[in-house]
ZAMARGU-4260 file (C-alpha; in steps of 0.2 Angstrom, whole numbers, plus 5000, padded with zeros to 4 digits):
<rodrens>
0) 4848/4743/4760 | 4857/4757/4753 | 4874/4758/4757 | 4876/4775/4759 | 4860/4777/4769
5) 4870/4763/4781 | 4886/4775/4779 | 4875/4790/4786 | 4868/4779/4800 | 4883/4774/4807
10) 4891/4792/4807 | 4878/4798/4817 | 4877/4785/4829 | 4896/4792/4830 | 4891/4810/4836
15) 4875/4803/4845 | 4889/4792/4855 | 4903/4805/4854 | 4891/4818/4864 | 4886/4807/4876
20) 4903/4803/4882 | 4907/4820/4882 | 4892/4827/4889 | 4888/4812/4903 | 4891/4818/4921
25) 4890/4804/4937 | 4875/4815/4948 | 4885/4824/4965 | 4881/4816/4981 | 4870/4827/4993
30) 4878/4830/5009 | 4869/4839/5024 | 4877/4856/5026 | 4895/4854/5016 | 4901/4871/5016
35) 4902/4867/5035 | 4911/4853/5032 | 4921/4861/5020 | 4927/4875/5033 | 4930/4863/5046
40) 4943/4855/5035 | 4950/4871/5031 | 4954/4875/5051 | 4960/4859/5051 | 4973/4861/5038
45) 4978/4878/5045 | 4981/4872/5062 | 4991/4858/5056 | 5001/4871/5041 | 5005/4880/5058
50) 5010/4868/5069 | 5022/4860/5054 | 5012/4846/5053 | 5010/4845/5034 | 5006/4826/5031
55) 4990/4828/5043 | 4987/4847/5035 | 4986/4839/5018 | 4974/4826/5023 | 4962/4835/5032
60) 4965/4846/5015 | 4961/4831/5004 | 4945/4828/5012 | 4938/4844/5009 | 4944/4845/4991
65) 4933/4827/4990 | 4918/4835/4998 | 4920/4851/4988 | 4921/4840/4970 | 4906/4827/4977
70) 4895/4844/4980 | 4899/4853/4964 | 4908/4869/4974 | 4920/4877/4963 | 4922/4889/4973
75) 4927/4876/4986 | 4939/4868/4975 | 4947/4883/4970 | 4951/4887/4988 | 4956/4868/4990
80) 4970/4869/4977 | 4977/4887/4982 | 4980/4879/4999 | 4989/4863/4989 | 4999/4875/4979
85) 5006/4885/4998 | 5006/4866/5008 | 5017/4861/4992 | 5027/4875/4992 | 5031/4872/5011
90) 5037/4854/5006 | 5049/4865/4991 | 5039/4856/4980 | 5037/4871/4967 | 5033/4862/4950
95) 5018/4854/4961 | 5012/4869/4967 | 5012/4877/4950 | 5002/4862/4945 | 4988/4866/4957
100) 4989/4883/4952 | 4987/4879/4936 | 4970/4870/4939 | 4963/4883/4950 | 4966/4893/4936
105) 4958/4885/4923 | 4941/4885/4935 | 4943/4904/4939 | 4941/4908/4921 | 4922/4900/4924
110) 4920/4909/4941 | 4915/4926/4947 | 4927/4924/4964 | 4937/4940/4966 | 4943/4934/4982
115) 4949/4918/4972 | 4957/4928/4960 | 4966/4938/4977 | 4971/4923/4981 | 4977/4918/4964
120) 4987/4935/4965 | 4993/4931/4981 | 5002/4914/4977 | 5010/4921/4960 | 5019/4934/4973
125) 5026/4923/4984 | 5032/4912/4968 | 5040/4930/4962 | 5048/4931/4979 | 5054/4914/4980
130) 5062/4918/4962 | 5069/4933/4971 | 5057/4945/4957 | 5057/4958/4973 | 5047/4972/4962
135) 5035/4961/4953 | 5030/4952/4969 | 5025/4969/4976 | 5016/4973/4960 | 5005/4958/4959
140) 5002/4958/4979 | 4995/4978/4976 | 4984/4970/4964 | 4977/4956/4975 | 4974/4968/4988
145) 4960/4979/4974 | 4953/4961/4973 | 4948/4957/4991 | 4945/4966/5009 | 4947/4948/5017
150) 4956/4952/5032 | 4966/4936/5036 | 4974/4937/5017 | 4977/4955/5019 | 4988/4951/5037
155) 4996/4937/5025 | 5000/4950/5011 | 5008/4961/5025 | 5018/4946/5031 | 5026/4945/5014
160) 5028/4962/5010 | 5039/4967/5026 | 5049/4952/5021 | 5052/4959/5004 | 5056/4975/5012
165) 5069/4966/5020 | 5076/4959/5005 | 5075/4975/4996 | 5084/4985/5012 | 5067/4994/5016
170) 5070/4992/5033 | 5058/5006/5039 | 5046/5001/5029 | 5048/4983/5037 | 5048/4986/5053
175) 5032/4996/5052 | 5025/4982/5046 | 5028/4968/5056 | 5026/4978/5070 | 5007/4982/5062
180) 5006/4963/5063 | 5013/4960/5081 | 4995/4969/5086 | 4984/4960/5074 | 4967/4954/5079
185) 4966/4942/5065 | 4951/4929/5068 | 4960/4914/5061 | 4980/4917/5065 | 4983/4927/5076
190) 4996/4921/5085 | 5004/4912/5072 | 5003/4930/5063 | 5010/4939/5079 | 5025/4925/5080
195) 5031/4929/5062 | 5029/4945/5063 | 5042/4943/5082 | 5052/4932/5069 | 5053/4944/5057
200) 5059/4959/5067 | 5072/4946/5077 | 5081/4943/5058 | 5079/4965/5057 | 5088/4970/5071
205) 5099/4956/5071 | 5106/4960/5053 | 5105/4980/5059 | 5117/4975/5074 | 5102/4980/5087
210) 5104/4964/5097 | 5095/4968/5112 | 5079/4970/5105 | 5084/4957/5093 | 5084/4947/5108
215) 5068/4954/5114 | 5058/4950/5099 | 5067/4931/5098 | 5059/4928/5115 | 5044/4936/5113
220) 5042/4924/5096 | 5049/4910/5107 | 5035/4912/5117 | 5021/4913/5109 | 5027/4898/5097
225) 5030/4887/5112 | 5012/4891/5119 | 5003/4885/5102 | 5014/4872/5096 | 5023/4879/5081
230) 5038/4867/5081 | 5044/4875/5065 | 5047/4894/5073 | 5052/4886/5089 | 5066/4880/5080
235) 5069/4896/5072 | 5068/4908/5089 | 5081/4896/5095 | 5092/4895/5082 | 5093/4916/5079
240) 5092/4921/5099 | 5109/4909/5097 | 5118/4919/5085 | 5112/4934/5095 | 5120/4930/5112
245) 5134/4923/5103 | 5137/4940/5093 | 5133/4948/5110 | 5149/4936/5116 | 5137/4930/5130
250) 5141/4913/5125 | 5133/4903/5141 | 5116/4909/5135 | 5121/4906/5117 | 5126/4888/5120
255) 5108/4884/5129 | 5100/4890/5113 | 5111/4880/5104 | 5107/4866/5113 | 5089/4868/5110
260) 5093/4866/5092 | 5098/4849/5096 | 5085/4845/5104 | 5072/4851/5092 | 5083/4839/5076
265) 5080/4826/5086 | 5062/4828/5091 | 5053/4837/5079 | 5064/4837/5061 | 5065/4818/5060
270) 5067/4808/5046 | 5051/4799/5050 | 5043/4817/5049 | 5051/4818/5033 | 5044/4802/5025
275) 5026/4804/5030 | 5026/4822/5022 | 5032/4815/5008 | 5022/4798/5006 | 5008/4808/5009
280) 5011/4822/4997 | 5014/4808/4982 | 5000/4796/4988 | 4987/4814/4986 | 4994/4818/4969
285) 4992/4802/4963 | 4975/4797/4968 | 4971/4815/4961 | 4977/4809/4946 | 4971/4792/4946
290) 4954/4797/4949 | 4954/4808/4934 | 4957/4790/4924 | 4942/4781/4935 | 4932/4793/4929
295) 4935/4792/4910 | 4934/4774/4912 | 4919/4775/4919 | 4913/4785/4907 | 4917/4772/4892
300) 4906/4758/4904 | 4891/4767/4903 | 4893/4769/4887 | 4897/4751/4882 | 4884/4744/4892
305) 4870/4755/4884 | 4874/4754/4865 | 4873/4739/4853 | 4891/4729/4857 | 4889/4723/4839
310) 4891/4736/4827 | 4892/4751/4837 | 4909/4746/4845 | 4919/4744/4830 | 4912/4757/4823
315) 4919/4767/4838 | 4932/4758/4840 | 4940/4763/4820 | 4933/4781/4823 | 4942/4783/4840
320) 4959/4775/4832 | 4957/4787/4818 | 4954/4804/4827 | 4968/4798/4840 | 4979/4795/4825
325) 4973/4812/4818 | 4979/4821/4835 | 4995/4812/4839 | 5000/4818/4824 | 4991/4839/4826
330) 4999/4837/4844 | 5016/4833/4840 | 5016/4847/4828 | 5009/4860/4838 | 5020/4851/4852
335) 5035/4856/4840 | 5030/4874/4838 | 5024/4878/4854 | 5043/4873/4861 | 5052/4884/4848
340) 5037/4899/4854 | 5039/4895/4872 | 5058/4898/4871 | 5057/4914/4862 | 5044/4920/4871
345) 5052/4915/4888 | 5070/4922/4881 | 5058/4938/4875 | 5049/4939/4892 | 5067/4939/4900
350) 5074/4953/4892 | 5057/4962/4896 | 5058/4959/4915 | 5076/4962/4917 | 5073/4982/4908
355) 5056/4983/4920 | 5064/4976/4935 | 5080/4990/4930 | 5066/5002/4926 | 5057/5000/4944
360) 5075/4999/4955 | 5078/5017/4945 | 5062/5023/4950 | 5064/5016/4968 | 5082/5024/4968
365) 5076/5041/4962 | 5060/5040/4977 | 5073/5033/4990 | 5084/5050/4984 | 5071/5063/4984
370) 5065/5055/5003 | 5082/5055/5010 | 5085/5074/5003 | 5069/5080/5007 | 5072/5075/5026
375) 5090/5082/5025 | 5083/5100/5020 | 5070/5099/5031 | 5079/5098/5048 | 5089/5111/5044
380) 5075/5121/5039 | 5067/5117/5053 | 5082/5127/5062 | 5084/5142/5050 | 5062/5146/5051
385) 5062/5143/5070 | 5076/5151/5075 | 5071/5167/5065 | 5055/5167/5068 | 5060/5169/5089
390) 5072/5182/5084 | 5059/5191/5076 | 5048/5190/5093 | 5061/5197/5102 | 5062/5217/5097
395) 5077/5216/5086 | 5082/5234/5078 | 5076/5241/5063 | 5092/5236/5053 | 5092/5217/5060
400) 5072/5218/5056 | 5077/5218/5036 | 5089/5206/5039 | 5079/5192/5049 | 5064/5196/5037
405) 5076/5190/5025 | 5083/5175/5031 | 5062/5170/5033 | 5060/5174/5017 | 5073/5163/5009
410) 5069/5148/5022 | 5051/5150/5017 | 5054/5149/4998 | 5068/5134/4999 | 5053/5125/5009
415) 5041/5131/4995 | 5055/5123/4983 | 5056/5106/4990 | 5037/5103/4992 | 5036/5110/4974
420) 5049/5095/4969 | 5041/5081/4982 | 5023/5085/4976 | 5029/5080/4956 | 5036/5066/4962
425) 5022/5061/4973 | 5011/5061/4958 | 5023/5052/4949 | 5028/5038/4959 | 5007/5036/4960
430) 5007/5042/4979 | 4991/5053/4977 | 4973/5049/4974 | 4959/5062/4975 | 4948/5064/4990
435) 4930/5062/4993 | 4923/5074/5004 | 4911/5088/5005 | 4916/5106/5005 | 4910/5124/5000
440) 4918/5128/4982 | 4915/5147/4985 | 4922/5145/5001 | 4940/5134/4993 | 4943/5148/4977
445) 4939/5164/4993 | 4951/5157/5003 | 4963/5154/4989 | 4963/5175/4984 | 4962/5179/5004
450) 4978/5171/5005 | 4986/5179/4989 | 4979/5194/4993 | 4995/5200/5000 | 5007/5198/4984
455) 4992/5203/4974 | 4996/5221/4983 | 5012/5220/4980 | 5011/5220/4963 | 4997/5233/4962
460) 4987/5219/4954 | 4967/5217/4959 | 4960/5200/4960 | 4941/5198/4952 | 4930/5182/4958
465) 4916/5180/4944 | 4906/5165/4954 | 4892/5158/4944 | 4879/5155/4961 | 4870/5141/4951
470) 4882/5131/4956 | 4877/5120/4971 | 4882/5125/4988 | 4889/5107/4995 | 4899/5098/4981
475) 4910/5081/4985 | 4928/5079/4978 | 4947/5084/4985 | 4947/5104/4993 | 4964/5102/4997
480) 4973/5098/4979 | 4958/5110/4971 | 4965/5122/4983 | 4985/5118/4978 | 4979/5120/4957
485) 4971/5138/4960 | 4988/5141/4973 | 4998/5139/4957 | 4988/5146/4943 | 4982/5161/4953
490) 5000/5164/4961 | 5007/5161/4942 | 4996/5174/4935 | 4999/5187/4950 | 5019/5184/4946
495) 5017/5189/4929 | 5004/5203/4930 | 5010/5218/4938 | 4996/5233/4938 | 4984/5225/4929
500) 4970/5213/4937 | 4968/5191/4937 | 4951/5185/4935 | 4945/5167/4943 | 4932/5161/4935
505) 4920/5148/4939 | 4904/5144/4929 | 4890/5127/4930 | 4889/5120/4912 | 4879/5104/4916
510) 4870/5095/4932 | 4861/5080/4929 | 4855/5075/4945 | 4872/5072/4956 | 4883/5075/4942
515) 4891/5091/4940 | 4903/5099/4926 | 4910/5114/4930 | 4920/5128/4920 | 4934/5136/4929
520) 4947/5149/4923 | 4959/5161/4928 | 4964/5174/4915 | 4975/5191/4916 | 4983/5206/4907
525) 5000/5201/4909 | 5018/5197/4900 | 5008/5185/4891 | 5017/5167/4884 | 5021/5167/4863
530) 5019/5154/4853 | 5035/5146/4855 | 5036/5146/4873 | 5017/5139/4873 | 5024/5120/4869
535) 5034/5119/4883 | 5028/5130/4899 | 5018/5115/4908 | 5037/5104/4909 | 5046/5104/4924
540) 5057/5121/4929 | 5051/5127/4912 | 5049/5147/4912 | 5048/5154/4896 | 5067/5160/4897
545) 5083/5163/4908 | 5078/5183/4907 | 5059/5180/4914 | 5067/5167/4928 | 5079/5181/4931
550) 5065/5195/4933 | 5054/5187/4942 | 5058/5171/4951 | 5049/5156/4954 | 5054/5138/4952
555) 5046/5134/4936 | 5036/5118/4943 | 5018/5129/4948 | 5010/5124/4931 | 5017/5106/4931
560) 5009/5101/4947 | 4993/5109/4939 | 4995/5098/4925 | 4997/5082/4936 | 4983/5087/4948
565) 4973/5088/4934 | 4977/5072/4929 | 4972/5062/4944 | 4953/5072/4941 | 4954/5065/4922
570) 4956/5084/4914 | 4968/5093/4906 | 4973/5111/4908 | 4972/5123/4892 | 4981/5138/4887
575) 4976/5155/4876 | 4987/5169/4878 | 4994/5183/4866 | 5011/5190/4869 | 5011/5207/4879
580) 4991/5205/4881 | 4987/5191/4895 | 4987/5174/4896 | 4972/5164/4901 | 4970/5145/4909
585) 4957/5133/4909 | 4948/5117/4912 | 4933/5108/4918 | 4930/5097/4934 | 4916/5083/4936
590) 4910/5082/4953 | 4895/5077/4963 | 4884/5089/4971 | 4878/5087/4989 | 4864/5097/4992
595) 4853/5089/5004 | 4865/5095/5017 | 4860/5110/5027 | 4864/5126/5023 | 4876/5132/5039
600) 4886/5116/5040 | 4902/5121/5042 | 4916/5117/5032 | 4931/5123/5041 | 4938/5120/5059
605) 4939/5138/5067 | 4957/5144/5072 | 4957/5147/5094 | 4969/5157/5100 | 4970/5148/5115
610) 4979/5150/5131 | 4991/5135/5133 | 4999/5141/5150 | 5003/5130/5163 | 5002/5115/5152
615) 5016/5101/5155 | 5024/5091/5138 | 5037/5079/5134 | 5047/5082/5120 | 5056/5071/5111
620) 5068/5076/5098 | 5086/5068/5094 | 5094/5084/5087 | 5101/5096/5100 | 5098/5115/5088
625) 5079/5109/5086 | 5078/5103/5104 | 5082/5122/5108 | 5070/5129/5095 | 5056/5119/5100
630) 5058/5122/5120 | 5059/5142/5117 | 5043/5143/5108 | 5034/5131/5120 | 5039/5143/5134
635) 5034/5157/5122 | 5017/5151/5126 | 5017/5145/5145 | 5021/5128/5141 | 5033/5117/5151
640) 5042/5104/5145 | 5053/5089/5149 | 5068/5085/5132 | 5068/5064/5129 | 5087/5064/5115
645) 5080/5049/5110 | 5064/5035/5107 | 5069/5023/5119 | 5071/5038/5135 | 5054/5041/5129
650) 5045/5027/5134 | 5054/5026/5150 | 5050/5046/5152 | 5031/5043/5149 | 5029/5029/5160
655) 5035/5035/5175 | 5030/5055/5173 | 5012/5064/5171 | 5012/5075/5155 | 4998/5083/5145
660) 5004/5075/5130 | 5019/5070/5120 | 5027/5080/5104 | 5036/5065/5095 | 5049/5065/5081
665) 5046/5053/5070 | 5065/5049/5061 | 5076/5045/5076 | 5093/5033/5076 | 5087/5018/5085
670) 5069/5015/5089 | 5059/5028/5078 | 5047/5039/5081 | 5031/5025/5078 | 5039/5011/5087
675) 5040/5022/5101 | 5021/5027/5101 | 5016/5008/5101 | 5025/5006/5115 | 5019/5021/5122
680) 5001/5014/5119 | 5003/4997/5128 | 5003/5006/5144 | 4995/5022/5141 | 4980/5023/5128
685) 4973/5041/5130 | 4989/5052/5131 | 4989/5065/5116 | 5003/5061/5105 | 5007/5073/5091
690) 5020/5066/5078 | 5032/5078/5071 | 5039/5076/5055 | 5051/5079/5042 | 5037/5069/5029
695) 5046/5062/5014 | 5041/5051/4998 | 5038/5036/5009 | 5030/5042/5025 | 5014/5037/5029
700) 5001/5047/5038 | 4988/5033/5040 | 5002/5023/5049 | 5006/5036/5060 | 4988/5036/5067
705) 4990/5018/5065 | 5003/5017/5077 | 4994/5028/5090 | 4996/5046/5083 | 4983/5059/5087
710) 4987/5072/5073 | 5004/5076/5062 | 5014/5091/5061 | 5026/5092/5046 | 5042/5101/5050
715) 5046/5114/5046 | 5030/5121/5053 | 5021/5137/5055 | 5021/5144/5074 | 5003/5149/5071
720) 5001/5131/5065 | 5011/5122/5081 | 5000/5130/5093 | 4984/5126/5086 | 4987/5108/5082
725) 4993/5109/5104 | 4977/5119/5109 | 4967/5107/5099 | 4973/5092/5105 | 4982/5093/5120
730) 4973/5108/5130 | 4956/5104/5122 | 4960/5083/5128 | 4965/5090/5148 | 4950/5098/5148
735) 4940/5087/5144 | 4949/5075/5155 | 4946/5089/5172 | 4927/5090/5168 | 4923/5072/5167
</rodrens>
């Protein structure tokens, strides 16, 4: 036979053999129902992971991963080694956790799971926490919660950002969110959430010297532990209500808790305890890997057993030796370069966090600074507004008049100033997204010129709408921050045009369906903008020149916050003007038009001027000039009211008097503003609770209404604005209340 035929024989009895080890696969075994199976593993393990019973939680984890691999679910497995990776990382065994991170990563790359990838997300951030990476963890756990709505990991995710709160002296923050936590109705760990989240606020107030509700939180933790077993926080609500009392100097309590301790190293932290976590954690990983070997055995059986032993195995046999040979020597290479990559990378990725982490602490400092001021002004405002707007109401003389009108004025334009300075950085720090809702554009740009009507006359300017009525009646976007660009632009052009007219302009260029573009411009015969001063006129607290800031005022940050509104719509503001002729603005919008809605729905919530006499509130407000303030316009109005100097008098005010509602401060010393309402809450679901508020960079209005709130006020506020928000929810709620 011809040798060279016999050469070419052989090699493709190789590949023949080489694909069929590759490709061979041992058949899964059916089981009835396994993803029930699966899940019941998975409680299992849970209960056991709370109970800090680790060697039984991996186990019953073990079990599922085996039914998971024998069924073929990969999203299974994937589940299974994220729970290896947190059980290992409760056993401080990080490089194994990063193993089993490592292999669920490898199947995600094959899988559709955005709840894996959550997950995935999930564990890097508590690895980024563990490493003390405070900003990264809070990054990667943002980008976990865009992946999954699952409610159980989203209670987790708050779990571990109040702790990084904590770490990064967000206290507010913190407390807010364990306190959203201590209420949870999650469907798989309630209690164990609620006992972590008592935890939690027992290390806050401990380490903010607030020992007694330090103490109440440790034995509210205490409690709960004990009733479900979780030896681990038992242990911990003993060993921190001990350094409470002992800080508290109540040292006969202290030395009970102390003694608990004891108790509890005795019973529960045993060395046996020890060993079987550990024996079973080692005996897991190496069966895991000792079944990988089983199975590439097996695979070389079936393959011996079903070739021709005689030629086909030394054939093999040299070909296997040879490739082996061939990647020994490629893999201790690559090994080579890979080490001297890895350490420049990692020296490379070093340098790159420690600029991002100082970039981020900068950026928090600045948002921290802007919040803190922006509350500082406010109150004080808060006094200047109020206490001239009552002066005002109280016939002063002609010459006083001027001089009240005055002190308005300037309150009213330093207010002006600091939402100018908070809305940049808002946008900025990535605080705003646009709405979705419908609304009447006609209805936004009218309301826009109505209310610059006034400094229009002033300047002896006439304000034109040109409305193209093509476009539809209902559309569906954000009113409000359309309302704040044509605020700006309009107010901008009205400043700098004085005898002449502004145009707002407003025409359909396309509608397919839904989709609508839409051409808006507002142009006037003003001072114009030259060439030079073109470039620059959209940066912050840019004007032009000193001599134009000096002539007509302003702040110079109207057009920058058009420019960043803008933005979040995806469009860009452009400029034509000619020096001493006008300047004109303009952009385009894509929203969605909405018009199956009937024609008379309306858009706006009519203003009542309604008679608040007679009704009965419980103010609460820490400082004594706005406790004044607020009292004299309530009784301006018919409005009696009761003063609480602080949150804690609050509850104990509204539990044992009748009000018509509540006006809550939000930024007190001691229990804020929120805390207050949630205990408010617990005893009293339907009272009207209005939160009034400084608002800075971190506020949150959906956790005010979270925490119980049935509308905000921002201090300082409008009168006309203060009663409606009352009539509305306090007047309209009692009577309501008589008639049912």
């Amino acid at each position: 036979m011809n040798p060279r035929f016999l050469h070419r024989k052989y090699f493709h009895l190789i590949l023949i053999c080489i694909i069929f080890l590759i490709s061979n696969r041992s058949p899964a075994q059916e089981r009835t129902n396994p993803e029930a199976g699966i899940e019941t593993f998975f409680t299992q393990t849970r209960e056991f992971k709370n109970q800090n019973k680790i060697n039984l939680a991996l186990e019953s984890l073990d079990k599922a991963a085996a039914l998971a691999e024998d069924t073929n679910n990969a999203k299974a497995l994937v589940d299974c080694y994220h729970k290896f990776a947190l059980l290992y990382l409760e056993l401080d065994k990080r490089e194994t956790t990063i193993f089993y991170w490592d292999r669920s990563t490898v199947i995600l790359n094959e899988l559709a799971y955005p709840y894996g990838y959550a997950v995935h997300k999930y564990i890097e951030a508590t690895l980024l926490y563990d490493s003390g990476l405070f900003f990264q963890a809070i990054f990667m756990l943002n980008e976990a919660k865009r992946l999954s709505n699952d409610r159980n990991l989203l209670n987790n995710i708050l779990l571990l950002e109040a702790k990084i709160f904590v770490s990064i002296e967000k206290f507010e923050s913190a407390e807010l969110s364990y306190n959203s936590l201590v209420v949870n109705q999650d469907i798989f760990e309630k209690d164990y959430l609620q006992t972590q989240a008592y935890l939690g606020l027992t290390r806050l107030y401990l380490q903010n010297n607030n020992l007694e509700e330090s103490i109440k939180n440790g034995l509210m933790a205490l409690e709960v532990a004990e009733a479900n077993q979780f030896t681990k926080e038992i242990f911990e609500a003993n060993e921190l209500l001990g350094k409470a009392y002992e800080t508290q100097e109540k040292y006969d309590l202290s030395l009970v808790y102390n003694r608990n301790l004891l108790s509890l190293k005795d019973s529960v932290f045993t060395i046996e305890k020890v060993k079987a976590e550990s024996k079973a954690a080692d005996r897991i990983q190496f069966e895991f890997m000792a079944d990988e070997i089983s199975r590439q055995d097996a695979k070389i059986e079936d393959l011996n057993e079903s070739a021709n032993r005689s030629e086909i195995t030394a054939i093999l046999t040299s070909a296997f030796l040879t490739i082996i040979s061939l990647l020994a020597v490629s893999l201790f290479r690559n090994n080579q370069i890979k080490l001297k990559t890895n350490d420049l990378l990692q020296t490379k990725n070093r340098e790159l966090q420690s600029a991002r982490d100082a970039a981020i602490q900068a950026m928090d400092a600045k948002t921290n600074f802007l919040s803190t001021v922006s509350h500082e002004l406010r109150t004080p405002l808060y006094a200047v507004t109020g206490l001239a707007h009552l002066l005002l109401e109280e016939n002063p003389s002609e010459h006083q008049k001027e001089h009240l009108k005055s002190l308005k004025f300037s309150g009213d334009y330093l207010l002006n100033f600091i939402n100018d300075i908070l809305q940049i950085n808002k946008i900025d720090a990535d605080k705003l997204e646009p709405l979705s809702m419908e609304f009447s554009l006609k209805k936004v740009l009218a309301d826009v010129i109505s209310s610059l009507q006034q400094s229009a006359k002033e300047n002896k300017t006439k304000l034109i709408l040109d409305y193209d009525e093509e476009i539809p009646k209902h559309l569906m976007s954000d009113p409000l921050k359309i309302s704040q660009i044509f605020m700006n632009l309009v107010g901008n052009a009205i400043k700098f045009t004085r005898g002449g007219q502004v145009e707002i302009i407003a025409k359909l260029l396309k509608q397919q369906e839904e989709d609508v573009k839409i051409y808006f411009e507002v142009k006037d015969n003003g001072i114009g903008i030259s060439n030079e001063q073109q470039q620059n006129i959209f940066d912050s607290f840019e004007q032009g020149s000193i001599q134009i800031n000096r002539e007509y005022g302003g702040t110079g940050l109207g057009l920058t916050i058009v420019k960043s509104l803008l933005g979040l719509f995806d469009s860009q503001i452009q400029l034509q003007s000619v020096l001493g002729k006008g300047s004109s603005f303009f952009f385009e919008l894509d929203l969605k038009s909405k018009d199956s809605v009937v024609d008379d729905l309306s858009f706006e919530i009519t203003e009542n001027n309604y008679d608040l006499n007679d009704l009965h509130v419980l103010v609460v407000e820490d400082n004594k000039i706005n406790q004044v303030i607020t009292k004299k316009m309530l009784l301006k109005r018919g409005i009696s009211c009761d003063i609480a100097g602080n949150g804690t008098l609050a509850v104990e005010m509204a539990e044992k008097n009748t009000y018509d509602g509540i006006l809550m401060d939000i930024h007190m010393p001691g229990i804020s503003g929120v805390e207050a309402t949630i205990e408010i809450r617990k005893f009293n679901k339907n009272i009207p609770i209005i939160a009034l508020t400084a608002i800075s960079l971190d506020d949150s209005l959906e956790g005010f209404y979270a925490a119980g709130c049935n509308d905000v006020v921002t201090k300082p506020f409008k009168p006309e604005v203060f009663y409606q928000k009352i009539g509305e929810n306090i007047l309209e709620h009692k009577i309501n209340k008589s008639v049912s």
